[in-house]
C-alpha positions, 0 to 999 in steps of 0.5 A: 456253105460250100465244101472244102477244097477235095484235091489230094494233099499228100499221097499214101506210101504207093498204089500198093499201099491201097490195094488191101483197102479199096480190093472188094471195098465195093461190097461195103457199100452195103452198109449204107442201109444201116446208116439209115435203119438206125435214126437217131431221136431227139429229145428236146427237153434233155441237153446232148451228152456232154453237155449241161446247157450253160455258157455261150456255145460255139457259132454254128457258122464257124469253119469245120473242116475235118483234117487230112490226117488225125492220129494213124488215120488219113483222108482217103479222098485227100491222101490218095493221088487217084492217078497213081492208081490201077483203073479199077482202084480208081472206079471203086475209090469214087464209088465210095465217094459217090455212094456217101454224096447224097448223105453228105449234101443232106447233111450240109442243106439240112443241118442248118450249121457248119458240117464236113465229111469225108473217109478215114483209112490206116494205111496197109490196113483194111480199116476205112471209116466214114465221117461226118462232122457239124457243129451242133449237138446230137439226139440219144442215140437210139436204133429203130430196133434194141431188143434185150440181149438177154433174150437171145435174139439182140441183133443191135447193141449199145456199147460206149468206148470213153466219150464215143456212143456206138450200136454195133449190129451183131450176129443174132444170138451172139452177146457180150463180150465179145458177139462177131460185129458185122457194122458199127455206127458211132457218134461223140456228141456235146452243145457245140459238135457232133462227131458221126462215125460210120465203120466200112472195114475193119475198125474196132470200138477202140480205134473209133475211140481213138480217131473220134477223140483225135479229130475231137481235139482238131476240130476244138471240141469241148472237153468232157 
């Protein structure tokens, strides 16, 4: 299934506005190895979260295209004019890009659905996200490593913000409320979609929750 359409759609206020975002963004792309330290596992015998295995589930080819913009989050590949931007702005923005193809067409060949992905950024904030969307359900979210937080040396954690499951990788020792969260990987999963997202800079359990749900609603997720 072809990507959609990534020409820019709408542009941010100015260059300006994408300074505080892009600045140093390069050194995110760290993260990309915790996408893949933390695997999720599919049980077949259990249904998704979400979902109880009855009714007519939604055709896996139907179109899934992620919008340009859901609630105080826009596309930073389709909201963002490249050529009104320092060159250096430029480069990092399709560094980041770039950094996620290879995620993004594993996806599309493997998932055997309709899938889509694409970066989230707040304006005038340092807050960017990496999304990934197929129609289809997810397995338990369970890291390669979840010690008990308890003993000290909890690195990974669970946590869930309403209908959106995340593991947050902490500082070792630090434990809740409030352990210093150095990347967080999220997901809202039913029979029909799955919603996957990646924190880059900045985002909080809270406004995942918010971006997870609003794209949810986008895209006609079922309800909880």
């Amino acid at each position: 299934m072809p990507a959609p359409d990534r020409s820019p759609a709408a542009r941010l206020t100015a260059a300006a506005t994408l300074r505080a975002v892009v600045g140093g963004v390069v050194a995110l792309l760290l993260f990309l190895g915790l996408a893949v330290a933390l695997p999720a596992v599919v049980d077949e015998d259990d249904p998704a979260d979400g979902a109880d295995g009855a009714g007519a589930s939604a055709d896996p080819d139907s179109p899934l295209e992620l919008p340009v913009v859901a609630g105080d989050w826009v596309s930073l590949t389709r909201s963002v004019d490249l050529d009104t931007l320092p060159p250096e702005q430029q480069a990092t923005v399709a560094r980041i890009d770039a950094a996620w193809a290879y995620a993004d067409d594993q996806l599309a060949a493997d998932a055997g659905v309709a899938t889509d992905a694409d970066r989230y950024v707040i304006p005038d904030t340092q807050t960017v996200v990496a999304v990934q969307a197929y129609r289809g359900p997810d397995g338990p979210l369970v890291p390669a490593t979840l010690a008990d937080p308890s003993s000290g040396d909890a690195r990974l954690l669970l946590q869930s913000f309403g209908d959106v499951d995340c593991v947050l990788d902490v500082i070792a020792g630090e434990v809740s409320p409030t352990p210093q969260v150095q990347e967080m990987q999220c997901r809202r999963t039913s029979e029909d979609l799955t919603i996957r997202v990646f924190v880059l800079s900045g985002a909080s359990g809270t406004q995942v929750q918010e971006l997870t749900d609003a794209l949810w609603s986008e895209l006609d997720g079922p309800a909880a």
